[in-house]
C-alpha positions in Angstrom: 0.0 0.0 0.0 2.7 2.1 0.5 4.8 1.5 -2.1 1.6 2.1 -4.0 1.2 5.7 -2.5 5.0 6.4 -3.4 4.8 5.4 -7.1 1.4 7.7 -7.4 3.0 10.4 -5.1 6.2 10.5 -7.4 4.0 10.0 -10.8 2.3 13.6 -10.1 5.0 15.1 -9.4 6.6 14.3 -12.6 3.3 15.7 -14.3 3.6 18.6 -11.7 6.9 19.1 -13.2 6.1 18.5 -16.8 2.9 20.7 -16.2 5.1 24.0 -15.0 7.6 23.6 -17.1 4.9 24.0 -19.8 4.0 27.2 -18.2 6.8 28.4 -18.3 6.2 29.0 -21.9 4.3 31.5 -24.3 2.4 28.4 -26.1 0.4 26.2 -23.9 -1.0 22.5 -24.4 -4.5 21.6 -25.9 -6.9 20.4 -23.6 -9.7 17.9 -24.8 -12.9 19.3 -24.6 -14.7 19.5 -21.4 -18.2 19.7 -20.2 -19.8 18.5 -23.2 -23.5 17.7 -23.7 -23.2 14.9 -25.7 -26.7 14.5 -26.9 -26.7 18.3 -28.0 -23.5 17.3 -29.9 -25.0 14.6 -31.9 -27.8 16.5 -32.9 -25.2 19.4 -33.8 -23.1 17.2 -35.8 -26.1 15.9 -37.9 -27.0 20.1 -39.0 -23.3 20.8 -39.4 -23.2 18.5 -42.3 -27.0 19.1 -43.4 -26.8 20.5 -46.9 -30.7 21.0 -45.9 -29.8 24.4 -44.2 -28.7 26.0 -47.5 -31.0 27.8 -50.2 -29.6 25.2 -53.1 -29.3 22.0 -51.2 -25.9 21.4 -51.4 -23.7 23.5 -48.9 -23.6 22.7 -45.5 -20.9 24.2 -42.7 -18.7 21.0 -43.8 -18.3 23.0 -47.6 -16.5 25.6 -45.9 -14.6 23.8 -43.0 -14.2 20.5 -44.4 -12.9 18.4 -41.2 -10.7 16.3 -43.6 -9.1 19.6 -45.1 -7.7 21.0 -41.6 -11.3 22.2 -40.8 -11.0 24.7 -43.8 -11.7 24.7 -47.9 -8.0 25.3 -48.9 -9.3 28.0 -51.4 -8.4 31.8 -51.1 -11.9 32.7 -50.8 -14.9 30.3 -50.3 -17.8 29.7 -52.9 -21.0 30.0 -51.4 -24.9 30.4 -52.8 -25.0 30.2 -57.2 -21.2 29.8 -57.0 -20.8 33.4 -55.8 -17.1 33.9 -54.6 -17.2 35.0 -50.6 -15.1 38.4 -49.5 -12.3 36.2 -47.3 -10.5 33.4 -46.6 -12.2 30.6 -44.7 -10.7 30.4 -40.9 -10.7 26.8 -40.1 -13.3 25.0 -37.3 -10.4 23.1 -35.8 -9.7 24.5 -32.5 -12.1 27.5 -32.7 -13.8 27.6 -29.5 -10.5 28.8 -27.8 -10.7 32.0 -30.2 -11.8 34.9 -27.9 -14.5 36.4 -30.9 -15.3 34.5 -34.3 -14.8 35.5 -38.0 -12.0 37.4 -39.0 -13.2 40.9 -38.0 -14.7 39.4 -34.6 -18.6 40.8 -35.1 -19.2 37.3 -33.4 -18.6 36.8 -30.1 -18.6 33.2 -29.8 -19.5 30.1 -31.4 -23.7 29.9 -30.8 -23.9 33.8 -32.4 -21.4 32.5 -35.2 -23.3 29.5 -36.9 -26.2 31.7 -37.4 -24.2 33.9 -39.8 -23.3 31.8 -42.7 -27.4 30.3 -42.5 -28.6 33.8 -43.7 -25.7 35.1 -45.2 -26.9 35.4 -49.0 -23.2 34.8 -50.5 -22.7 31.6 -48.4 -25.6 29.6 -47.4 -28.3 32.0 -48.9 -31.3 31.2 -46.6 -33.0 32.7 -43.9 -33.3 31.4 -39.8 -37.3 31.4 -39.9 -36.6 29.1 -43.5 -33.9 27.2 -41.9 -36.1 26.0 -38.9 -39.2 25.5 -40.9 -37.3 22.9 -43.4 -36.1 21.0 -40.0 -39.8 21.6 -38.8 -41.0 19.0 -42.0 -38.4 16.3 -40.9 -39.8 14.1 -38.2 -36.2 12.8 -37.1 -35.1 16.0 -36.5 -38.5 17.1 -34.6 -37.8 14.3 -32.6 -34.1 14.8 -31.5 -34.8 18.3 -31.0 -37.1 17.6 -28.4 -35.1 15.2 -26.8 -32.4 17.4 -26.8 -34.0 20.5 -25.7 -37.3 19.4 -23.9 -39.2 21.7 -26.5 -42.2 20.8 -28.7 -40.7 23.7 -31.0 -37.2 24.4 -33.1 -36.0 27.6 -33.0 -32.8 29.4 -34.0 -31.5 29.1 -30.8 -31.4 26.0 -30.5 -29.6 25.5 -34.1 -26.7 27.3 -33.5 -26.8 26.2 -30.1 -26.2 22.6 -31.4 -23.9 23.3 -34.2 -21.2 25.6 -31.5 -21.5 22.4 -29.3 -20.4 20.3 -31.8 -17.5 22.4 -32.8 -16.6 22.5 -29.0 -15.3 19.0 -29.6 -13.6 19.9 -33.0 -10.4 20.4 -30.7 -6.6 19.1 -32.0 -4.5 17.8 -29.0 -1.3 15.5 -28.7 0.5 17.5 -31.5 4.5 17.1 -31.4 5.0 20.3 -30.1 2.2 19.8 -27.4 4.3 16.5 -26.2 7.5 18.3 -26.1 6.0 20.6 -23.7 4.5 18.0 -21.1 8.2 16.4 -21.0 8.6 14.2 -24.2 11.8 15.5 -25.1 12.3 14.0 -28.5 9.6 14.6 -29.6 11.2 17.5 -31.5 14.2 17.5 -33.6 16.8 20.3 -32.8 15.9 22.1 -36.4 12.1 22.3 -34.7 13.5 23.1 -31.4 15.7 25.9 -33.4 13.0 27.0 -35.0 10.5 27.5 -32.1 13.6 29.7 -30.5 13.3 32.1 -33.2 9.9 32.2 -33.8 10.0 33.3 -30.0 13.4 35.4 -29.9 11.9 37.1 -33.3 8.9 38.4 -31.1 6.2 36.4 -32.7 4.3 35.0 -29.4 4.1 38.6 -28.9 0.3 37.6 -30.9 0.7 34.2 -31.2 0.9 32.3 -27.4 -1.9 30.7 -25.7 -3.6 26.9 -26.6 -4.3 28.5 -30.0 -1.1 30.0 -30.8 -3.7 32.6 -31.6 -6.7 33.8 -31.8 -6.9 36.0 -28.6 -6.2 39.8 -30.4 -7.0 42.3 -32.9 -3.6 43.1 -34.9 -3.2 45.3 -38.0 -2.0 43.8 -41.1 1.0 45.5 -42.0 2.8 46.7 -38.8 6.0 47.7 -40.2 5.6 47.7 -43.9 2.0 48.0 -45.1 0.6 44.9 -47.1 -0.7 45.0 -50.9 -4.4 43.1 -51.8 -6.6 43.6 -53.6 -9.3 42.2 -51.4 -12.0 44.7 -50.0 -12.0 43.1 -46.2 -11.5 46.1 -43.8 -11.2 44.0 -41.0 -12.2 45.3 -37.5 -13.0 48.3 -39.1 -16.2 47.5 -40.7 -17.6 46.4 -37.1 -16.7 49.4 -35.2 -16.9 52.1 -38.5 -13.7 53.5 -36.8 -10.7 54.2 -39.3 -8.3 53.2 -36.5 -9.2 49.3 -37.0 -9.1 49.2 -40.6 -6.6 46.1 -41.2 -7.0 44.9 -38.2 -8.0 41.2 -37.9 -8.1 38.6 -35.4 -4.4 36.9 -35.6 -5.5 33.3 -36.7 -4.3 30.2 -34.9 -1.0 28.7 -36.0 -2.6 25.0 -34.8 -2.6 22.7 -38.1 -1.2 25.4 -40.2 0.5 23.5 -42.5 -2.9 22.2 -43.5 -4.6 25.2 -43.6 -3.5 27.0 -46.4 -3.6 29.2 -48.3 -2.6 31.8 -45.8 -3.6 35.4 -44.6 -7.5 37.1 -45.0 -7.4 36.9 -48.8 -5.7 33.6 -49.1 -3.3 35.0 -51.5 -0.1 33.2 -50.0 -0.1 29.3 -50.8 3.2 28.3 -48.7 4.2 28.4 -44.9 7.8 29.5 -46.0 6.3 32.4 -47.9 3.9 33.3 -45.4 6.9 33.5 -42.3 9.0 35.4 -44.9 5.8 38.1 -45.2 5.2 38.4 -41.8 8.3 38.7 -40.8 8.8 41.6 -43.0 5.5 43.2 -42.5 4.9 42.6 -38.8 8.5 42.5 -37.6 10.5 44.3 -39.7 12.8 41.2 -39.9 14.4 39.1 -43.0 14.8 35.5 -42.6 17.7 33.7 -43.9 16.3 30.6 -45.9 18.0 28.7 -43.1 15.9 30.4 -40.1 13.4 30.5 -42.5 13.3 26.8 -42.5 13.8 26.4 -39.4 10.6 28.2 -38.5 8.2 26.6 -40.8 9.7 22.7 -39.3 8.2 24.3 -35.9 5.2 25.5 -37.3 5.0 21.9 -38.7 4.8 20.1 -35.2 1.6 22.3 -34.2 -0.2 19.7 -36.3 -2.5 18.0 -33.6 -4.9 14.5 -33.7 -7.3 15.5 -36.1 -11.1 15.0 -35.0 -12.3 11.1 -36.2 -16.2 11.9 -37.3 -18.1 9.4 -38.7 -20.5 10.4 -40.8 -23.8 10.9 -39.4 -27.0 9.5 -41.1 -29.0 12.4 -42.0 -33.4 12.5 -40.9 -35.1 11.6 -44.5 -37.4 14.5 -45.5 -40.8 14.0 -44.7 -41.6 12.6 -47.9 -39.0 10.7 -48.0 -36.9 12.0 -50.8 -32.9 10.5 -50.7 -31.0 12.6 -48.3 -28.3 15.0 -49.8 -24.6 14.6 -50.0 -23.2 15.8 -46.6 -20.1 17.1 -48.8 -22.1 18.6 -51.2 -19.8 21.6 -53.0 
């Protein structure tokens, strides 16, 4: 019993150890999810791939943040309703509820008021919340997991995006290399990646990217040193608070699976990581990378790459009449 004790007692204080010497640092593990209604995420699951919620048919929250893509669409800018080409880059799902606001220019300050957006938005999803929860009104499946969900004879659109932001709760990446390293796994990292994440921190680059994320917690203006060249209309922060002071500025994405996530930056008009570090060093630092420490860098970004969420593909209600269900991936 006592030897028992001792081999627990000295097991968490390794983790103890492990844990503040993770801390210690700018970046942070990922946490699995916690506190989770699982029904609600079932039910959430089933609308995030629904095609059903769209105008045409055949775009559903998975066209845009496609789980097997990096939770993104790996185009510059999405295509939403009749093909129409949306104003800016798709931010990916993965890891999104530890962003402190949603979109790009925040107007969303968490994951509930963010699903309704896309819904009613008439270049993505093109329908409306009162048509939205009168097609899931006709489908007796959903009528009936709704209610066992919610305790509610009625759907609403509260209770939509209330589903769909628990699901994406879950759509967390954890166990990356980097993430290992930190909790004591010593190789887990090769010296060029341990050289790398040295500069990206000696370069001043967790000055916005730190945290779980390794993002997602500020506004910062594109162009901090030098200013950057688009052509893309997106004012960022600007066009939420009309003030001329935020124009630029964006929430700083999350470097967590960036290497899938391209292309990079508002307009998606940068297809490589080693392009991307070499612009944002320049713009945001006012710093050249050698193609060596430019290397180096994008090897670290590369171990930020966690266990990507294993969905299985939900069986979708039949409509009342029993038409064939849509295509959960349908473009």
């Amino acid at each position: 019993m006592k030897i028992h004790f001792l081999v627990a007692a000295l097991a968490f204080a390794g983790f103890s150890l492990c844990a503040n010497a993770a801390s210690e640092e700018p970046i942070s593990p990922i946490k699995p999810p916690a506190n989770i209604n699982l029904g609600m995420v079932e039910l959430g699951k089933k609308l995030f791939f629904d095609p059903r919620l769209s105008r045409s048919g055949f775009i559903s929250c998975n066209s845009c943040h496609n789980l097997s893509m990096g939770g993104s669409d790996n185009l510059p800018t999405s295509i939403g309703d009749r093909w129409q080409q949306g104003p800016i880059n798709s931010p990916t799902v993965l890891n999104s509820s530890l962003n402190f606001v949603q979109f790009w220019d925040g107007r969303a300050a968490d994951l509930k008021e963010q699903a309704g957006g896309p819904i009613a938005n008439p270049k993505e999803m093109a329908f409306s919340h009162t048509l939205a929860v009168s097609m899931l009104q006709t489908i007796p499946g959903y009528v009936r997991e709704f209610k066992q969900v919610f305790g509610k004879n009625t759907i609403d659109i509260d209770q939509v995006t209330a589903a769909i932001a628990e699901f994406e709760k879950t759509l967390v990446t954890p166990n990356a290399r980097f993430d290992q390293w930190l909790l004591g796994k010593k190789d887990a990292l090769t010296e060029t990646e341990k050289q790398g994440y040295a500069l990206f921190k000696d370069s001043g680059c967790v000055a916005c990217h730190y945290g779980e994320a390794v993002g997602g917690d500020s506004f910062q203006k594109m162009g901090v040193i030098k200013a950057y060249k688009t052509t893309n209309p997106a004012k960022g922060r600007a066009e939420v608070t009309g003030k001329d002071a935020d124009r630029f500025n964006f929430k700083v994405p999350t470097l967590r699976n960036v290497e899938l996530t391209y292309p990079y930056f508002h307009d998606g008009a940068v297809n490589t990581l080693p392009e991307a570090v070499d612009i944002m060093g320049q713009l945001q630092l006012g710093k050249k990378y050698t193609p060596e420490e430019n290397a180096k860098i994008v090897a670290f970004l590369k171990t930020l790459t966690g266990d990507q969420p294993m969905i299985l593909l939900p069986i979708l209600p039949p409509s009342a009449d029993n038409t064939p269900r849509p295509n959960p991936f349908g473009k």
